[in-house]
N, C-alpha and C positions, 0 to 999 in steps of 0.2 A: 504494500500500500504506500509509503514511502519513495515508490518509487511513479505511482500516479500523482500524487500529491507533494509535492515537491517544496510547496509554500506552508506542509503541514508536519515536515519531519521532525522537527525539534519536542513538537508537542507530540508526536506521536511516539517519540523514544522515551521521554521524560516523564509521561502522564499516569502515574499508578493505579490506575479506575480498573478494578476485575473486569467491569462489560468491557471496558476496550480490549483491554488482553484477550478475551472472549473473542470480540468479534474481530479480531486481527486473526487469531488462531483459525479459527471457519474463512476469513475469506481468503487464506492462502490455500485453506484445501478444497473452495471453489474456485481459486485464480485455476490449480494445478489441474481439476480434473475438465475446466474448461479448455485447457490449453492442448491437452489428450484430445478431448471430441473434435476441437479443430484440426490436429494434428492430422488425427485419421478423413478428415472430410465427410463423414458422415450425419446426422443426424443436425442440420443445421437448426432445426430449432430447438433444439439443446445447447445448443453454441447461444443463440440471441438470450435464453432465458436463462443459461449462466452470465451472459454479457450485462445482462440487466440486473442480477441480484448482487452481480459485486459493485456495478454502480449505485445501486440502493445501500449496499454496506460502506462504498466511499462514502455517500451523503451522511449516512448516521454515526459512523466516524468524525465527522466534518463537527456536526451538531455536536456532538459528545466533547469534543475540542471545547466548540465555544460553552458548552453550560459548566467546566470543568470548573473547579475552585481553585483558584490562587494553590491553596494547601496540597491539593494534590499534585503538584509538581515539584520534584527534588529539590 
């Protein structure tokens, strides 16, 4: 995710929130197994409806950033 978000890496290394730890953990292992179905060329719409839930997990990454408190950063 740090590597779409580029203006979000500081907060996303630094931010001790269990959901984000959470939802970074899950969207690598949807980045990975999206990146497999396109590999093979099949199943495109398994590609777009993974393409979509890990931009739905940048977004709520994104939010999680901003509602974080001051304290939960190192």
């Amino acid at each position: 995710m740090m590597v779409r978000l580029p203006r979000h890496r500081v907060q996303l290394a630094e931010i001790k929130l269990p959901l984000l730890c959470e939802l970074l953990e899950i969207y690598g292992l949807a980045v990975v197994k999206r990146d497999e179905l396109r590999a093979r060329r099949i199943r495109r719409d398994l590609v777009a409806e993974y393409d979509e839930l890990c931009q739905a997990m940048e977004d709520d990454a994104i939010q999680l950033i901003a509602c974080a408190r001051p304290r939960l950063v190192r």
